[in-house]
N, C-alpha and C positions, 0 to 999 in steps of 0.2 A: 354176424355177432362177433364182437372184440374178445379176442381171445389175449386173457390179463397173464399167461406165460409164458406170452412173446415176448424176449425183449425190446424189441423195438418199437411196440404195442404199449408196453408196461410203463418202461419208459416217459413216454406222450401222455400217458395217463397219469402219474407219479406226478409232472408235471403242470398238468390242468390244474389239476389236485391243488396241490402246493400253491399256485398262483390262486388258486380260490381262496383258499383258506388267509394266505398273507394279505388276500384284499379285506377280507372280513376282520380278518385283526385290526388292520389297519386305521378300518372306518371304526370299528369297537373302541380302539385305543385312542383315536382323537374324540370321541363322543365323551367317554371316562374322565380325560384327562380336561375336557372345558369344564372351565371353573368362572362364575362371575366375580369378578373382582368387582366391580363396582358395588356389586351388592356388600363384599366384603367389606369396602372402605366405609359403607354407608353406616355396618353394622357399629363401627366404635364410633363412630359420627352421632350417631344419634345419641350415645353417650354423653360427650365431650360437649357439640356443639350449645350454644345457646341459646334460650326461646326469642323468639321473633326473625325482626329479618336483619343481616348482617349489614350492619353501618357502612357507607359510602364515604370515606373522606379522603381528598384530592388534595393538593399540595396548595398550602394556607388556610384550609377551611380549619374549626375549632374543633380541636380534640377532648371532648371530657373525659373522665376517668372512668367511667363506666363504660364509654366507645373501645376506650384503650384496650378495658380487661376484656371485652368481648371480641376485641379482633386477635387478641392472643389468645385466645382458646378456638378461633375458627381457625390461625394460620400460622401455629407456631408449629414447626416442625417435629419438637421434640414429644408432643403428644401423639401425634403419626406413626411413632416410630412406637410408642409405647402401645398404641392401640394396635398394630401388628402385632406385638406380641398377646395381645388378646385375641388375636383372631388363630396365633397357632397356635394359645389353648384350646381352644374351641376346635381345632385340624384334631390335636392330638387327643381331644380325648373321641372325635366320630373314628378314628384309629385303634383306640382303645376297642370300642362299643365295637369295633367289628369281629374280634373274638368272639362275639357271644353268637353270633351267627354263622351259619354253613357257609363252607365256599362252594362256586361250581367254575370250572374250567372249562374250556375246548381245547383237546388237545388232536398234533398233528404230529408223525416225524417218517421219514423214510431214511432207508439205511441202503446203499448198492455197496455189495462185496466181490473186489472180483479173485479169482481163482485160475490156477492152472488149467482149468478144464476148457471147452470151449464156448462157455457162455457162465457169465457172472447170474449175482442172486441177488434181488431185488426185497425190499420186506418194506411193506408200508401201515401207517396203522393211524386210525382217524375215530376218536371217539369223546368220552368227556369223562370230567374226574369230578369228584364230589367230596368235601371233607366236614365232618362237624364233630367237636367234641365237645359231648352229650354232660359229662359232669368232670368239673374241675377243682372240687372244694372250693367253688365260690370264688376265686382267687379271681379268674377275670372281672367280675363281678362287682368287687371291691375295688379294681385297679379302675374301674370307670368310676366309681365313686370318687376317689381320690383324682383322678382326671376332675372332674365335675369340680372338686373340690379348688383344683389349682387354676377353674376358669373365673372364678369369685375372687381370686388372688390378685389376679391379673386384672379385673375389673375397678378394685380397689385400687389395685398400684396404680391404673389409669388414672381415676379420680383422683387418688392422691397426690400425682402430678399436674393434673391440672389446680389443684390448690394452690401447690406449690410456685406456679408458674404465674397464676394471681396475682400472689403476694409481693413475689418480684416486681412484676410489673406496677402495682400499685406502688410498691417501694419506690422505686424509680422515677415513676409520674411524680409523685410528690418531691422527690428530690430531685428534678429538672423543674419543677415549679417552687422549690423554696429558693433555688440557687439565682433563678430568673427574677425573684422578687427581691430578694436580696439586691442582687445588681441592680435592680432599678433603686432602690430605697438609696446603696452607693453614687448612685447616678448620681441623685437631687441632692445628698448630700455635697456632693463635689461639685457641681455648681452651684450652689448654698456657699462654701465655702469657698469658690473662686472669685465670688464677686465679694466677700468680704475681702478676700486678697489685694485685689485690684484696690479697694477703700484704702486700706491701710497704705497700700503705697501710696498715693494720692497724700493721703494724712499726713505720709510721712515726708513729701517733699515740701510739702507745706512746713512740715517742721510742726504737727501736732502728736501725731503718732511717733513712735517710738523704732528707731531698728531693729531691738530684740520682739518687738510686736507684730512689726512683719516677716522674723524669721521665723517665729514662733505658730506664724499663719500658714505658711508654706510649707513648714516641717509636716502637720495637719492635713494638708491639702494633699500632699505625698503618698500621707500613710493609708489614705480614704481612696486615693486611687489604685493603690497596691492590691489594698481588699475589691476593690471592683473588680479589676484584672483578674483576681483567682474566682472571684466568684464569676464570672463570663469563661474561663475555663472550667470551672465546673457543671455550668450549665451545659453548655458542647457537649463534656463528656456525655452525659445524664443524659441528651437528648440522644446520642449514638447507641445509649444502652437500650433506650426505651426502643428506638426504630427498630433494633434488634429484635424484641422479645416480642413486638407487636408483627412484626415481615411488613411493616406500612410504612411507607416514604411520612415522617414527620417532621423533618426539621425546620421547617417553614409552619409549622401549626400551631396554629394558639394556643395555652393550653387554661382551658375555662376551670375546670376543676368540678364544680356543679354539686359536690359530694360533702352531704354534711353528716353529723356523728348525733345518731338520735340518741333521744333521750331515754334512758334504758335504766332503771335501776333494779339491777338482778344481782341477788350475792353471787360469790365465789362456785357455793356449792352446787349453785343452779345452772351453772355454766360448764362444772367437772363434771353434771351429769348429762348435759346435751354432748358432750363431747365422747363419753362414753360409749354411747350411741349411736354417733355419725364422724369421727374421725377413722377418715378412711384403712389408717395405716394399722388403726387396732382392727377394724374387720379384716384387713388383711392377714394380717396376723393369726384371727381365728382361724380362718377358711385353710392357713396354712397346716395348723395342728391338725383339724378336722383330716385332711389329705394324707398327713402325715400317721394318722389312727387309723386311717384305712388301709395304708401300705402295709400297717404292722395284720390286719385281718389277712390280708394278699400273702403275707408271707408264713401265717399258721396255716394257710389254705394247703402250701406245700407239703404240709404231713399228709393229707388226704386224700385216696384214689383219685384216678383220674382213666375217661374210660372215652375212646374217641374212635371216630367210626371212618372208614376212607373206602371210596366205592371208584371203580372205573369201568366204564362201559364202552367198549371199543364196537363200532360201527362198522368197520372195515378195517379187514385185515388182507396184508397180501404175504404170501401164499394165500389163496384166496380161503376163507374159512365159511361154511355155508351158513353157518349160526354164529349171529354178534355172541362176542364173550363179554362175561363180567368177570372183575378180578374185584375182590372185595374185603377188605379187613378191619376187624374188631378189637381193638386194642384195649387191653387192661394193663395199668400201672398202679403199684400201689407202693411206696418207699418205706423198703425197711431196713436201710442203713445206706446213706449217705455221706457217710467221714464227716459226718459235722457241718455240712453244708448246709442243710436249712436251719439248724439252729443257731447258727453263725447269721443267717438274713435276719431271723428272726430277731436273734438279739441285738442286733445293729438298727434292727427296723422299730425295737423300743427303746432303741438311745435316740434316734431320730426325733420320734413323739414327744420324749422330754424334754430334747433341745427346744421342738417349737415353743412348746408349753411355757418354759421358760422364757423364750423371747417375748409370747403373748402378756407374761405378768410382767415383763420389765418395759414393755411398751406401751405397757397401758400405765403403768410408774412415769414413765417420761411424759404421757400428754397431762397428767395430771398436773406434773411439775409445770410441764409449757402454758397450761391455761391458769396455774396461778402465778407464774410468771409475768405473764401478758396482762391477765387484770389487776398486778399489784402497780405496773409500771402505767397503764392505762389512768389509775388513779393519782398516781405519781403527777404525770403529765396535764392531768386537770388543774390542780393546786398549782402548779408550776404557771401554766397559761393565766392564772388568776393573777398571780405576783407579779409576771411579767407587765401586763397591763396597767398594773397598781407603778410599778415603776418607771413606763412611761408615760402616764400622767407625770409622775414628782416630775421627773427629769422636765419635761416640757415648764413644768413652771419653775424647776433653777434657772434651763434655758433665758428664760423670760427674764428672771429677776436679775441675770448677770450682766444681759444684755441692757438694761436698764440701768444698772448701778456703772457699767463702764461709759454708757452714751454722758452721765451726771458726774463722772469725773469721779466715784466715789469707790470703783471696782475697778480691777487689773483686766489686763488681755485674757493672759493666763485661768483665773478666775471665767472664764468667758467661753474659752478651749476648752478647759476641763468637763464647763456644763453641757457645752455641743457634742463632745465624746461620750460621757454618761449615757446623753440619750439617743444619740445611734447606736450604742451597744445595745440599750432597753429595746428599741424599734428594731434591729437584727435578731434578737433573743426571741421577742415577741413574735416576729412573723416565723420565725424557725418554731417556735413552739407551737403555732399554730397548727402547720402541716406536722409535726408529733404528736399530736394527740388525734389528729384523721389515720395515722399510718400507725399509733397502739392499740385502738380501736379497730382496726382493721386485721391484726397480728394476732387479737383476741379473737376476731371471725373464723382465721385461720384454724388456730387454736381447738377449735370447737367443733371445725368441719365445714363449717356453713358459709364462709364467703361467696361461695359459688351461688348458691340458692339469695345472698340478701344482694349480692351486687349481679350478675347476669342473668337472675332468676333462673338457673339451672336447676331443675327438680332434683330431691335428693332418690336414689334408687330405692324404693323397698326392701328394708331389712327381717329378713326370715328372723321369725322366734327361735331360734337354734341359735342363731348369732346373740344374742341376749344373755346365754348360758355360758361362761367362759370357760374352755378346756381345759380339767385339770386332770392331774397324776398323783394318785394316794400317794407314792411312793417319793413325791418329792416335797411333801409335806413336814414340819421337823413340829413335834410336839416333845414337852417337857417329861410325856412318858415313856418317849424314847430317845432320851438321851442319859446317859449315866455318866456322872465325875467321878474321874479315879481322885481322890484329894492329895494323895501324893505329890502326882505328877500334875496334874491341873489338866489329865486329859481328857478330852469330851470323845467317850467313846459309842 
């Protein structure tokens, strides 16, 4: 039989011990510590991504505008990076939620002391700890509420970037495809105009045409190719931006467009109130107050008992001890003077609530302002595109009649230029205005929340009735009966 007050015995046994124990950790603490991540990426994935299956497009095929914004929501980085941050709400409030529950431990440790004498002293001790506390004034409680609360924040902020990241990219698509049409329209114009050039010289060696008529041709021919040139650097740009925001090789892609602006007539007010509803950046908002009202619970929690229980049960002891021990403690706290300390979180923790509060009513002021922003210019833009039209019809038939009255001798060059400038300005304005009223129509989606659901058919998330009720603070309310002029001084006290 091992005799455990031999050194040399104890020792070897100390040892086993210990080597068993750090395997057991060891295998415990990698088991704890896997975590699926893939499940993890898939969780804000299912968010973000959009319904069907994600677009294929290889270098030259056609890009519509609906491929674009779906492949900027499957491969833009900066939603990745946002949805991370929804996943460590989600860490920190299963972090939170663990307070509310017992811990339990295994514990191991040995101690060798040695001594003048001639054999040292050995102490070992292998059992488990146990901790739970049983009443906190709720405080834990509330701090997972407010967790919970800041994982809806962080859902919002996701979707609110992917809107965000939408719009751009719509922005963009259409400004690489006005710039692209532009330059083509430039194009024809400038061979339009280079073969009248060539005329006039001809004309003019003949001695019919005039020198100030082919100076006056070429001057023309200059100015139509200058605007070509910025308009072909602008498309470049445009197209660099858009490969950007989409992570897909496009500069070789056609860009079809395929997107047109229904026919919709909704007032103002119908639209400030979908947006009420589904603009992600006011749910956020809410979800923030909400969190922010339960930090303020969390910290009146502080005034009130708090009672927690810690158990240890040791299994082995050396000096050998014939009966396991427990060591066990009951603790009661109840604060009755802390220099101001919790009144200090507390009071801090209801300027916090106001702050949100306050952000929640000025950001729901701002979407208001944004969606009738968007629908005033949206109309704007209508009326605009009509005029444009109307004026290149005229201009096509000055075109006509200049050219006519100079072929009969009865019109100038000049008279002739003028009418060819009119109307590429009209036919530039018009195709520009075109793609402005796809891209105010689209700003009002924005606007409202909804672009994601009308263009990638992204479902919108279920809104809790709670979200409906906007946070408020009696206290920062300002009525007329409580307010007093001194009429002296004119001050509102």
């Amino acid at each position: 039989m091992m005799n455990l007050r031999e050194p040399t015995t104890m020792l070897h046994y100390v040892r086993y011990v210990l080597l068993a124990v750090y395997t057991f950790l060891t295998l415990s603490i990698l088991a704890a510590c896997a975590s699926d991540q893939k499940a993890d990426v898939q969780t804000y994935r299912d968010l973000t991504d959009p319904l069907g299956p994600a677009p294929v497009i290889r270098s030259g095929d056609p890009l519509s505008l609906v491929d674009a914004l779906h492949l900027t929501a499957l491969y833009n980085e900066r939603l990745g990076i946002q949805g991370e941050r929804y996943i460590q709400a989600l860490a920190a409030r299963q972090r939170t939620a663990a307070a509310l529950y017992p811990t339990f431990d295994f514990l191991a440790g040995a101690v060798l002391r040695e001594n003048t004498g001639t054999q040292g002293t050995y102490q070992a001790e292998i059992g488990f700890a146990g901790q739970y506390n049983l009443m906190t004034g709720l405080t834990n409680l509330r701090n997972v509420d407010a967790a919970k609360a800041s994982i809806e924040t962080q859902r919002w902020l996701l979707l609110d970037l992917r809107e965000s990241l939408l719009i751009q990219t719509a922005l963009i698509y259409y400004e690489t495809l006005r710039a692209e049409r532009l330059a083509n329209v430039l194009s024809s114009s400038v061979n339009a105009q280079t073969e009248r050039l060539a005329d006039a010289k001809a004309r003019n060696e003949v001695g019919v045409a005039r020198p100030l008529d082919v100076s006056q041709i070429e001057s023309q021919v200059s100015r139509t190719r200058a605007q070509f040139i910025e308009a072909q650097q602008q498309a470049s740009v445009a197209r660099s931006s858009l490969a950007f925001l989409i992570n897909t090789d496009a500069q070789t892609s056609s860009l079809v467009d395929g997107y047109e602006v229904p026919a919709k007539d909704i007032q103002l007010e119908a639209f400030q109130a979908i947006a009420r509803l589904h603009r992600q950046d006011i749910l956020a908002a809410h979800s923030d107050a909400a969190a922010a009202r339960s930090l303020v619970d969390a910290a009146i929690g502080e005034y009130a008992p708090s009672i927690g229980i810690n158990l240890d049960y040791f299994i082995l002891g050396t000096p050998v001890d014939p009966n396991p021990s427990i060591l066990s403690l009951l603790e009661l706290r109840f604060p009755i003077f802390s220099a101001g300390r919790i009144k200090a979180q507390v009071r801090g923790a209801w300027s916090v609530f106001r702050a949100t509060v306050l952000e929640y009513q000025n950001r729901a002021r701002d979407v208001e302002r944004d969606v009738e922003s968007a629908y005033l210019r949206l109309q704007s833009s209508f009326k605009l595109a009509a005029e444009f039209e109307t004026q290149v019809r005229v201009a096509s038939q000055s075109v006509e009649l200049a050219e006519a009255s100079y072929q009969a001798g009865l019109g100038t060059n000049l008279e002739r230029i003028v009418a060819q400038d009119q109307l590429l300005a009209a036919e530039l304005e018009a195709v520009s205005e075109s793609f402005v009223t796809k891209t105010r129509y689209l700003e009002l989606l924005r606007a409202c929340g909804l672009l994601s659901s009308e263009l990638v058919a992204a479902p919108l998330p279920p809104i809790p009735d709670s979200y409906r009720t906007p946070p408020t603070s009696p206290f920062l309310e300002r009525t007329d009966s409580s307010l007093t002029v001194q009429e002296s001084s004119g001050v509102i006290r």
